[in-house]
Every structure is written in structure tokens, then in C-alpha cells.
Wavefront OBJ file of the C-alpha trace (Angstrom):
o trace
v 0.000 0.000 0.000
v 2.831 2.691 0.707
v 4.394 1.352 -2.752
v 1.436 2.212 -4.374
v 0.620 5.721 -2.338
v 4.667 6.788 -3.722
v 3.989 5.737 -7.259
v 0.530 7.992 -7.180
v 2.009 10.726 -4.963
v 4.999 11.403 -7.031
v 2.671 11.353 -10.614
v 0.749 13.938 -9.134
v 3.419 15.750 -7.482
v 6.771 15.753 -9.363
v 8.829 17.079 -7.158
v 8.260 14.170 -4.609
v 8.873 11.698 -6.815
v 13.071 10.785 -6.569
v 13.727 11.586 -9.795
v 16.615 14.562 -10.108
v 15.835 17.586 -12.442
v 18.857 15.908 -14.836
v 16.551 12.390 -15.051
v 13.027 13.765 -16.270
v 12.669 15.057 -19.421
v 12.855 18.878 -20.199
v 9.967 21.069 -21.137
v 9.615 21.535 -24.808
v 8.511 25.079 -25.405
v 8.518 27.262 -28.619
v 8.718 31.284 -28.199
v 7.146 33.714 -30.175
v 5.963 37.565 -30.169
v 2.332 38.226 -30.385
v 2.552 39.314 -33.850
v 3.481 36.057 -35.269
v 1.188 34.457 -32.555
v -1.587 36.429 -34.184
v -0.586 35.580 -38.103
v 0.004 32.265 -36.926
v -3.705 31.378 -35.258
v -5.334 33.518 -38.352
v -3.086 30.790 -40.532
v -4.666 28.048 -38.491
v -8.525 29.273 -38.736
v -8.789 30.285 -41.946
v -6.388 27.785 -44.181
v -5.503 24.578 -42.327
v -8.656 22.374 -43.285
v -6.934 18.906 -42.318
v -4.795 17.824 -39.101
v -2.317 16.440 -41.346
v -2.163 20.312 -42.557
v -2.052 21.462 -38.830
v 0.947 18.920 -37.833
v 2.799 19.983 -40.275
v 2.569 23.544 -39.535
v 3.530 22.529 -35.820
v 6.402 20.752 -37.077
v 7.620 23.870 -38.623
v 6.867 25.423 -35.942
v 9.120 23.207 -34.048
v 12.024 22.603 -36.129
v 12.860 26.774 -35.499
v 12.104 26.797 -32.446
v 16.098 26.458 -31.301
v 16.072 30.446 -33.176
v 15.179 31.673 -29.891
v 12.327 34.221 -29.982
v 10.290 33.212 -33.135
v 9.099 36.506 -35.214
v 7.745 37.612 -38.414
v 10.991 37.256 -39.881
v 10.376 33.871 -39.601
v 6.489 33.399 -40.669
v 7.442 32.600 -44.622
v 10.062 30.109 -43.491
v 7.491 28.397 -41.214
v 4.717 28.378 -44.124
v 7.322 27.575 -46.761
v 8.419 24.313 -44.345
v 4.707 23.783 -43.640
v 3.586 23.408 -47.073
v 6.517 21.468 -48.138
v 5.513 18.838 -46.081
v 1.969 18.839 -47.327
v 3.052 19.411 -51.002
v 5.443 15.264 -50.107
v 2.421 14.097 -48.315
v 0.333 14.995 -51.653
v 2.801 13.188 -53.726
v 3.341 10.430 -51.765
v -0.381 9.595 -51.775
v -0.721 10.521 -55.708
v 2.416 7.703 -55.858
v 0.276 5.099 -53.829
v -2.516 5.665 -55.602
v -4.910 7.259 -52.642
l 1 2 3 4 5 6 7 8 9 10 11 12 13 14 15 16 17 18 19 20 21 22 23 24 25 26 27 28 29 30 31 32 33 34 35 36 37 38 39 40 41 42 43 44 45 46 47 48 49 50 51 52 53 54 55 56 57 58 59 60 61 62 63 64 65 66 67 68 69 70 71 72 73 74 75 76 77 78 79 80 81 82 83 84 85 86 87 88 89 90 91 92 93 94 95 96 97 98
């Protein structure tokens, strides 16, 4: 019973649990400024009809986020990697047949 009452305490309190901050895995966070932030959900209501259209913009997302702060500097490069993906996807499936 105290085995169990550990397992559940430290799932819904981290910090009791005896994993160190080095052993659990780090918080995966993207930055941006509210301008993109607001280009970005516009992008997301008004042109991504599919989820396979909305993963891929999240993997663009993603795959800048190391940048730092993301901008719209960097709102073409995000599309442009966004719809690159969809554009394989398309082929792929033309390739298969589906």
C-alpha cells in the first residue's frame, strides 16, 4: 500500500517523486511575439482544413524553435516548411494511388 501511495504521490506531485531535475525530461517550449502568434492562429482558422495540414505547420513550428524568440521574420520560413511537407504528403499519396 505505501508502494502504491509513492507511485501515485509522485505522478501527481513531481517534485516528490526521486527523480533529479537531470533524469526527467525537459519542457519543450517554442517562443514567439504576439505578432506572429496572431498571423500564426489567423493561418490556423482560416487555411488549415486537415490535421495532417495542422501537424505539419507545428512541425515547422518546431524545427525553429532552437532560433530563440520566433518573429515575423520567420512566418514565410514556417509556411514555406509547412507546405513542403503537405506538397510530399500529396505526392506520396498521388504515388500510392490514394
Amino acid at each position: 500500500m505505501t508502494y502504491s501511495t509513492f507511485i501515485h504521490s509522485g505522478i501527481v506531485n513531481p517534485a516528490k517523486s526521486k527523480l533529479t531535475k537531470e533524469n526527467r525530461d525537459p519542457v519543450d517550449s517554442v517562443t514567439m511575439d504576439i505578432p506572429l502568434l496572431t498571423r500564426i492562429l489567423e493561418l490556423s482558422r482560416e487555411d488549415i482544413k486537415s490535421d495532417v495540414d495542422l501537424h505539419n505547420l507545428l512541425t515547422s513550428i518546431l524545427n525553429q524553435k532552437n532560433k530563440g524568440i520566433l518573429t515575423m521574420q520567420d512566418y514565410e520560413s514556417i509556411v514555406q516548411g509547412s507546405s513542403q511537407k503537405t506538397d510530399e504528403l500529396e505526392s506520396i499519396k498521388k504515388l500510392a494511388g490514394i
